[in-house]
Each structure stands twice: as structure tokens, then as C-alpha cells.
N, C-alpha and C positions, 0 to 999 in steps of 0.2 A: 468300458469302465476304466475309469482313470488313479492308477494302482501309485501310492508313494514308499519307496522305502527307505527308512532312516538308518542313519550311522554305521552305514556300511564302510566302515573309517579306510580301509585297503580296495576298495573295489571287486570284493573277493569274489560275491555271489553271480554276478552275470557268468562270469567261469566257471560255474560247476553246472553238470549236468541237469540238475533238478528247476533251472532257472527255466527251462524249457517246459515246463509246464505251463506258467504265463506265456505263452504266444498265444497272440490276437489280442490281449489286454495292453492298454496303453500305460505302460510303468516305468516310472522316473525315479532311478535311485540317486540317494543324497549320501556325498561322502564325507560329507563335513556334520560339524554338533553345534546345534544350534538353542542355546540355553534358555533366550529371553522368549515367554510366553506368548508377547503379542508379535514380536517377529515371525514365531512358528506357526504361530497362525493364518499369520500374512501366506505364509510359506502353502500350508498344507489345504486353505481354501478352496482351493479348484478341485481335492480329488472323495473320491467316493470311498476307499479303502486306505487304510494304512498299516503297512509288515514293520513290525517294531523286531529290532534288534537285540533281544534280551531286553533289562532294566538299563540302556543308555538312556531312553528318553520316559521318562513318567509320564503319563496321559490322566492326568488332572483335569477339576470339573475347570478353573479358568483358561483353561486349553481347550476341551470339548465342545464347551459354552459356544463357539464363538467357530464353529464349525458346523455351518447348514447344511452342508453335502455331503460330510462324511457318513456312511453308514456301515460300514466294517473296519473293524482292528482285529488282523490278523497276528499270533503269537502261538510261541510253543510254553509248555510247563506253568509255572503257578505265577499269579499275576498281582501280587501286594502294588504295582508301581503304575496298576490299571484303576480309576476312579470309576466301579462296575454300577455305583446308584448313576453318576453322572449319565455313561455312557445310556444305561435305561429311558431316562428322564431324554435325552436327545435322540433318541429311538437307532441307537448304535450297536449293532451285535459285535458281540467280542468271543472270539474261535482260538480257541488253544489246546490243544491236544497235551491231557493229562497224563497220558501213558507213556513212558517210555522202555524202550527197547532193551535187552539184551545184549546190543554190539554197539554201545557208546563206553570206549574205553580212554578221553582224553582228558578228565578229570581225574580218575584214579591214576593216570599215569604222571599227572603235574602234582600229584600226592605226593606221588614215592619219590619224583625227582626235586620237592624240599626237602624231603626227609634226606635221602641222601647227601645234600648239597648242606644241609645243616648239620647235620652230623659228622663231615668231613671238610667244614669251612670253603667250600669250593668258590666261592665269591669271596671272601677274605682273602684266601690265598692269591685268588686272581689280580684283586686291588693291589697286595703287596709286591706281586711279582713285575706288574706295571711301573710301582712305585721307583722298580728298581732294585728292590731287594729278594731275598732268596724264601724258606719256608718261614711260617706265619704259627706257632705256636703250633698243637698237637691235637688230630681229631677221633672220632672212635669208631671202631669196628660195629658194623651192625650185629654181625652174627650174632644170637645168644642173647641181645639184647632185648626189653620186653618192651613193644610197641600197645598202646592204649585208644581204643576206636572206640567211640563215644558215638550214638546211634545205630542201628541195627537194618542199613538197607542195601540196595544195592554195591554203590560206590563204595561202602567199607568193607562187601563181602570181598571186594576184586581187591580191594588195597589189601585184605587182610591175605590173597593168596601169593601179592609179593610179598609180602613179609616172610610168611613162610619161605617160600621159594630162598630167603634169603638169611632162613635160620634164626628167625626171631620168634620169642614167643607173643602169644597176642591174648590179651584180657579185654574185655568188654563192658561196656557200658550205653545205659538211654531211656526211655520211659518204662514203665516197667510192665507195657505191653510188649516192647522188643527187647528187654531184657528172658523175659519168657521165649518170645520165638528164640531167640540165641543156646537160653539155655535147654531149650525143644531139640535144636540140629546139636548140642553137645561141645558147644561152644563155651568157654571158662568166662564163669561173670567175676566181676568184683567183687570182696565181700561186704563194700558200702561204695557207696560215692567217693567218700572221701579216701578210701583204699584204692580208686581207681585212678585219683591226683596224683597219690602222692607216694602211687609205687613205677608207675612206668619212666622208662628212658626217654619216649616218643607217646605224647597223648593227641591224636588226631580227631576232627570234628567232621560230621556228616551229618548233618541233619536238616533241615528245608524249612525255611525262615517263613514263619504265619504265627500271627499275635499268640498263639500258645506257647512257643519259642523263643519268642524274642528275650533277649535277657539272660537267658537258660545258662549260661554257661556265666559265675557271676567270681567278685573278687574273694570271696573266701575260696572258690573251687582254685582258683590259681595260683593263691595263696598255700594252698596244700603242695602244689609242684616241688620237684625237686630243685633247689640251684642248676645243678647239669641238664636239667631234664629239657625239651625242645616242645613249643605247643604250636600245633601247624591248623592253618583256618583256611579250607581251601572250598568252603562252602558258603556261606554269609557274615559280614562283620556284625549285624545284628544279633545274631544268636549272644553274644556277649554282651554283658550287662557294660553300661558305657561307663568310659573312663577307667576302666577294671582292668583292659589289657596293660594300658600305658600307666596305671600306674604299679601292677605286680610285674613288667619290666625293669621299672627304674628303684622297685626293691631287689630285685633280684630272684624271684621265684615267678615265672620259671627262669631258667638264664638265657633262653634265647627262643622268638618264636618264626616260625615262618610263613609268610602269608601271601595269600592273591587277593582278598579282598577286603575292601576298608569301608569305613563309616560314609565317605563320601569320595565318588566315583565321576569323571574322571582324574585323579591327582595331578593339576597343572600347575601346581607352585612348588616351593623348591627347600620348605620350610614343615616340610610334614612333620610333627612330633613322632609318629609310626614310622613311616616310613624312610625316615634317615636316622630312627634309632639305633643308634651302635650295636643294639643284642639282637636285632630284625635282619633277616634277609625276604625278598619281597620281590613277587611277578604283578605285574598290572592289572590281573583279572583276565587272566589267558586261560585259565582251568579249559575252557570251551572254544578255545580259538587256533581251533586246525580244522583244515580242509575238510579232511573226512567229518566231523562233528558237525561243519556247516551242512554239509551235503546231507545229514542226517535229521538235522533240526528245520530246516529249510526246506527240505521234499512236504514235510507233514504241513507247515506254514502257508507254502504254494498252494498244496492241494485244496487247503480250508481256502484259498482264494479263487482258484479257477471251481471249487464247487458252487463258490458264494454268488460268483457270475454265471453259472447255470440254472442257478433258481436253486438249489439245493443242499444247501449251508451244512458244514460236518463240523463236530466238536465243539459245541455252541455252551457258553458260559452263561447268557439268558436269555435263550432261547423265546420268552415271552417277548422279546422285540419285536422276535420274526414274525411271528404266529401273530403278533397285533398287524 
């Protein structure tokens, strides 16, 4: 079986352990991103499977289309940037393991290291010190300050025990299905939405971007922020009603946000309205880009392929492919 994997942009996965599960399958990883449709098709032609790398590459029907041989896309987590009628119609299983684990700790921890680095201008200060000159204006103590988690899952339980750990108090917010779970374990809700804008120092987003979502977080919500206040997005730019971050920026509520990910990925020009805005500090969309997290998201990925080349496909998204 002749295994493709995209945008492996560092070459990282042959190195970790878990790549060792594909032996005996013949697998050709691509380190480069290859945007134009019929190029990638040119490209992806000859194989029977393909391991996507997160959303670098969208797997659309004029992509699929034009793919006789493919019959597996292997992936981890939820798959908005997978075209799943297409993939049906071309007799394509799509395997992605919906669950995740208890000891994936590299997003929550690219949380707290905005929050921190925003709250104490740690990139400002660095530019300036570069520039030549000495301290850069005044930042704030976390302790004692009240941080704002907006969704009620995982990643916000683990960011909410840095907080603590770090003497902040923490108010919650989200559907008001997980407003109930929060306030079930004894967790402090807001006492509206708009008490949950417009009282925190730090208001962080966690929530998993599907048409019910989209949007969800929109310009009046940010409009309620504080001037001082910091809005950190370290899960999808979607979740934000568009145009709504950049323009309650360049009002000034909130005064500063910090982010890893944006409307459109990857940022190769040099002219982002976001991301060279003066109140933005901003990672590439790393939340998930360490070793350990590969080796964690990539063991489940392998396995749904050395299953798929057994006859015996795990984690199946529609399953009626197979079964026809």
C-alpha cells in the first residue's frame, strides 16, 4: 500500500517512535505545502492512502475528484477541512480518532505561555531591548488577577489549574450545557455573558470549531472587554465572528489579544492586519507542535493505517464505504 504524508514541514515524524508502525507499507513523506489543487493531485495520484497533517491541507471534492486510487485519509480529531460527501461519492474512508487522551498537555501549556508573555509584554520588551533600548513601559502581576475560560472542556480544565497554581481567580463561561457541568464540579459561572467580557483581566477561548460554533464569540462580546483586558485564541479563528477581532482591536476593547491561530493559515506575507497589529502578540499555530503531541496524535493516525492495510479499518467516519 502506497502511504502519502503531507506537510510534515520539519521532517519530524520519521523520528519519533510511533512511525514504526508503518513498516512494510511503502510511505512517502512530503515536506513542503503544496496549495494548487491540480498540482496536488498531480502529486497524490499514485497512492492509496493519505495522513494529513492537521488542517494544513483541506481535502475538497476538486481534490478527491480526481483521485482514482486513493481509498483512505487517515487523521486525528474533528475534520471541517475533510469534504466527507465527496470522499463517500469516490468510495474513500476517512479514519479519525475522536477521542482524546488525558496526557496531551501542549496546547494548555501554549495557553498560559500567551497569557503570561501578554501580560508581562515579553515580546515587546524583547523588540525593544534589541532596538537598543532598555525597559518598554509596565506589565502586570498575575496573582490575584481574574482569568475568564469560555468553554467547559478539557484544555480549559488544565489551563484553569495554572491559573490557580498561579493565584488567579478563574470565572467561567460556554453553552449552557457546560455551563451546568461547571457549575455541577462547583466551578464560579458568570452571572451573564456579558459579565463574563467585561469583568476578567484574561478572557481565554476553548472551544472546537463546527457550524454550531462558528461565529460564537462575536463584536459586541468584545466590545464588553476591558481596555486592559488580554483575549487569547488558542483554539480556532473561526469561533470569532469575522472582522470582529480586528476591528474591537483597533477600538481598543480589548487592548491587547494573543493568538496562535488565524482566519487563513499559513501566514506567508508580511502585511497581516492581525498579525502585525501593534496590540497582538502571535505564535504560528504551534498550540500542537511538540514532539511529545506528535508522537501522541500520530501513534492513533499510524495505527487507523497499518489497520486499514490489514483489512480491518478502526475509527471510521463512514464506515458505509467500507462495508460497500
Amino acid at each position: 500500500m502506497k502511504v502519502a504524508i503531507l506537510d510534515d514541514w520539519f521532517d519530524t515524524l520519521r523520528g519519533l517512535p510511533c512511525f514504526a508502525k508503518l513498516d512494510g507499507l511503502d510511505v512517502t513523506v512530503f515536506t513542503d505545502h503544496v496549495a494548487d489543487v491540480d498540482a496536488l493531485a498531480e502529486r497524490l495520484r499514485p497512492f492509496d492512502a493519505v495522513v494529513l497533517f492537521r488542517e494544513r491541507t483541506p481535502m475538497r471534492a476538486e481534490l478527491l475528484d480526481q483521485l482514482p486510487n486513493l481509498k483512505l485519509i487517515s487523521q486525528r480529531s474533528v475534520y471541517p477541512h475533510v469534504d466527507v460527501d465527496a470522499c463517500n461519492r469516490n468510495g474513500i474512508l476517512l479514519c479519525s480518532n475522536m477521542v482524546h487522551g488525558d496526557n496531551s498537555f501542549a496546547a494548555p501549556e501554549l495557553t498560559w505561555a500567551l497569557i503570561m508573555a501578554a501580560m508581562r509584554k515579553i515580546p515587546q520588551q524583547m523588540n525593544n531591548m534589541r532596538a537598543g533600548n532598555w525597559q518598554l513601559g509596565v506589565g502586570k502581576t498575575i496573582h490575584g488577577r481574574t482569568l475568564g475560560l469560555y468553554g467547559y472542556g478539557r484544555i480549559a480544565k488544565i489551563v484553569e489549574g495554572y491559573a490557580k497554581a498561579f493565584g488567579m481567580n478563574v470565572i467561567w463561561w460556554g453553552s449552557e450545557d457546560g455551563r451546568a457541568r461547571a457549575a455541577a464540579d462547583g466551578k464560579t459561572i458568570a452571572e451573564s455573558r456579558e459579565a463574563f467580557f467585561a469583568t476578567p483581566d484574561v478572557v481565554s477561548v476553548h472551544v472546537r470549531l463546527k457550524p454550531a460554533t462558528k461565529g460564537m464569540i462575536t463584536a459586541t462580546d468584545l466590545g464588553q472587554m476591558r481596555q486592559d483586558a488580554v483575549f487569547v485564541n488558542t483554539s480556532r479563528a473561526g469561533l470569532i465572528e469575522d472582522g470582529a477581532l480586528l476591528h474591537a482591536l483597533n477600538a481598543g476593547r480589548p487592548g491587547m489579544a494573543a493568538l496562535d491561530v488565524f482566519d487563513r493559515e499559513p501566514i506567508t506575507w508580511d502585511d497581516d492586519p492581525i498579525a502585525k497589529h501593534p496590540n497582538v502578540i502571535c505564535t504560528p499555530h504551534i498550540g500542537f507542535v511538540t514532539e511529545d503531541e506528535f508522537e501522541l496524535q500520530f501513534a492513533d493516525i499510524f495505527d487507523q493505517v497499518a489497520a486499514f492495510a490489514k483489512g480491518a479499518p478502526i475509527h471510521m467516519i463512514n464506515p458505509r464505504v467500507w462495508q460497500a
